[in-house]
C-alpha positions in Angstrom: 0.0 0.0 0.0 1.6 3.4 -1.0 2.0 6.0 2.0 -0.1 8.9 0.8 2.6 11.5 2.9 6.2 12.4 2.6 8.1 9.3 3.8 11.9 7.8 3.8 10.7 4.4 4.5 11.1 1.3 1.5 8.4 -0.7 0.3 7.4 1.6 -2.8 7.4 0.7 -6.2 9.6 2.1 -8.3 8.3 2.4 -11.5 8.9 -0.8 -12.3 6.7 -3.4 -10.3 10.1 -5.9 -9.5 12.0 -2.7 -8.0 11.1 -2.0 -4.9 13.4 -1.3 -2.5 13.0 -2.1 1.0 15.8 -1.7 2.6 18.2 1.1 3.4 20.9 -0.2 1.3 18.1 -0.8 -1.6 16.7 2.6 -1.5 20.5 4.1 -1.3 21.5 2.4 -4.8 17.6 3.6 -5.7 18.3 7.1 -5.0 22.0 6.7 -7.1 20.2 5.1 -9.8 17.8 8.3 -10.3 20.3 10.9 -9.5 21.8 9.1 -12.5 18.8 9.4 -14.8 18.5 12.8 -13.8 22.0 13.4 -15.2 21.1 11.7 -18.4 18.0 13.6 -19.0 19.5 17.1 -18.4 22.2 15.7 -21.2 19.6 14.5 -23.3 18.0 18.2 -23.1 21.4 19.9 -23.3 22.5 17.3 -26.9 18.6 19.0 -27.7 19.1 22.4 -28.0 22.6 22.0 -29.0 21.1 20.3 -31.8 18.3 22.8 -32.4 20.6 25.4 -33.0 22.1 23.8 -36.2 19.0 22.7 -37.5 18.0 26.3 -37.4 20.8 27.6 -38.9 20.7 25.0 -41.4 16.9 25.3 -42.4 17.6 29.0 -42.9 20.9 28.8 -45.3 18.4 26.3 -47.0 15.6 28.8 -47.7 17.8 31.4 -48.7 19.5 29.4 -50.7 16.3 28.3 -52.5 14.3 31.9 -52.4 17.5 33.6 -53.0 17.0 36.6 -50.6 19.5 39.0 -50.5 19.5 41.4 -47.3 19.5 44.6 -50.0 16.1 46.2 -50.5 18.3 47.9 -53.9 19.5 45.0 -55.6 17.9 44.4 -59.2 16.3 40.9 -59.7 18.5 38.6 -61.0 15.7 36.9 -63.1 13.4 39.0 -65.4 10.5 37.3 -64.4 11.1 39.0 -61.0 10.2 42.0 -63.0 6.2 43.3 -64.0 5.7 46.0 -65.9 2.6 48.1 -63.8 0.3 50.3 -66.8 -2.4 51.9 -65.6 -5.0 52.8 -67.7 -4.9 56.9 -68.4 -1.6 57.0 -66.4 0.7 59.5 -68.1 4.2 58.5 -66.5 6.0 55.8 -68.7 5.8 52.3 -67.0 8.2 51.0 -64.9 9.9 47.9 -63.9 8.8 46.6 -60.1 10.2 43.9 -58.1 8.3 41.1 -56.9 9.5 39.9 -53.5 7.9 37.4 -51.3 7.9 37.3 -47.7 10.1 35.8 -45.6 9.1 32.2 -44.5 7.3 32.4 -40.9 8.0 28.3 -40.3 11.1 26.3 -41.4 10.5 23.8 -43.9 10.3 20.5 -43.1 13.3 18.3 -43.5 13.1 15.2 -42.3 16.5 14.1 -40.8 15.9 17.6 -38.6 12.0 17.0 -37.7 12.3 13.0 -36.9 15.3 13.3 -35.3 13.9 16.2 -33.5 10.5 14.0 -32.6 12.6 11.2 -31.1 14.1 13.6 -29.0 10.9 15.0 -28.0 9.4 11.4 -27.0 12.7 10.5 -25.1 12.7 13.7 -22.9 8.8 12.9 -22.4 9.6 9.4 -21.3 12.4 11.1 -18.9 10.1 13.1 -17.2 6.7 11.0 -17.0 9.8 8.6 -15.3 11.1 10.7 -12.4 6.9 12.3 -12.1 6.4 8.8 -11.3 9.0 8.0 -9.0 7.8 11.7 -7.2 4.5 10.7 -7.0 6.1 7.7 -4.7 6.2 10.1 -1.8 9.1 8.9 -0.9 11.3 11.9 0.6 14.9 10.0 -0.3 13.9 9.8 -4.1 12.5 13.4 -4.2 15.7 14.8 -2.5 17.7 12.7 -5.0 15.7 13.7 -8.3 16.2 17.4 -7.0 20.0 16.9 -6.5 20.5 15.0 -9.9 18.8 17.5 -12.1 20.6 20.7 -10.3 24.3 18.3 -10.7 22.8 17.6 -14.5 22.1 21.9 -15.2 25.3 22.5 -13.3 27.0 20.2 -16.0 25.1 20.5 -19.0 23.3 23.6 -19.0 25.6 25.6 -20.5 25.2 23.8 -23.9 23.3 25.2 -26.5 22.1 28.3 -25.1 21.7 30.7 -28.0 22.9 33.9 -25.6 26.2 32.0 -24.5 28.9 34.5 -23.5 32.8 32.9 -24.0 34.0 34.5 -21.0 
């Protein structure tokens, strides 16, 4: 029967039904098992963003390399179907050439070695934390104390990489 109130005593499962640790040395190696996970989940996030940020940059050589967009608002169009000739009807000023430019894509394309990859990453960090919500919802004080520690050890370590505003100093 699960204690419904913070507790250090064994006897809980442990998200799987065959771990439960009962004693003191069991719930030790418990605790150093998810301190553990959360380490590997706060890499997982960390290999994440790192990843995002080249898939970004990426996506976006890729659609200007395709749309051809050029930063300067006075460049001529390179192809002449860029180019429309505007008449108006009783207009007296000799028509003129006017460039045709799109607007910028709002969402990347999809690619799929980014967006799979990117899915599978997603799933994985879902499966981390539906993991240690479960092992929370235990009650049990030593594996709250330990999922704490092991993410703050896991952002102390990892949480540097991939942050877009990353000073080198």
């Amino acid at each position: 029967m699960m204690t419904p109130w913070l507790h250090f005593s064994g006897g809980d499962y442990l998200i799987f039904k065959t771990w439960v640790p009962e004693s003191k040395g069991a719930i030790v190696g418990a605790c150093i098992g998810l301190v553990a996970f959360c380490i590997l989940e706060r890499w997982t996030a960390a290999l994440r963003r790192q990843m995002e940020i080249q898939w970004g940059s990426r996506a976006l050589a890729l659609v200007l390399r395709k749309q051809g967009i050029s930063n300067d608002v006075n460049d001529k169009p390179k192809d002449p179907s860029d180019k429309i000739d505007v008449i108006e009807e009783g207009c007296s000023l000799p028509a003129t050439p006017v460039t045709i430019r799109s607007r910028p894509r709002l969402v990347p394309p999809f690619i799929p070695m980014h967006d799979i990859t990117r899915g599978i990453f997603q799933a994985v960090q879902s499966l981390f934390s539906y993991a240690l919500m479960l092992a929370v919802m235990t009650f049990n004080a030593s594996y709250i104390i330990s999922i704490v520690l092991g993410l703050a050890i896991g952002e102390a370590l990892f949480g540097r990489i991939g942050r877009l505003n990353r000073s080198l100093v």
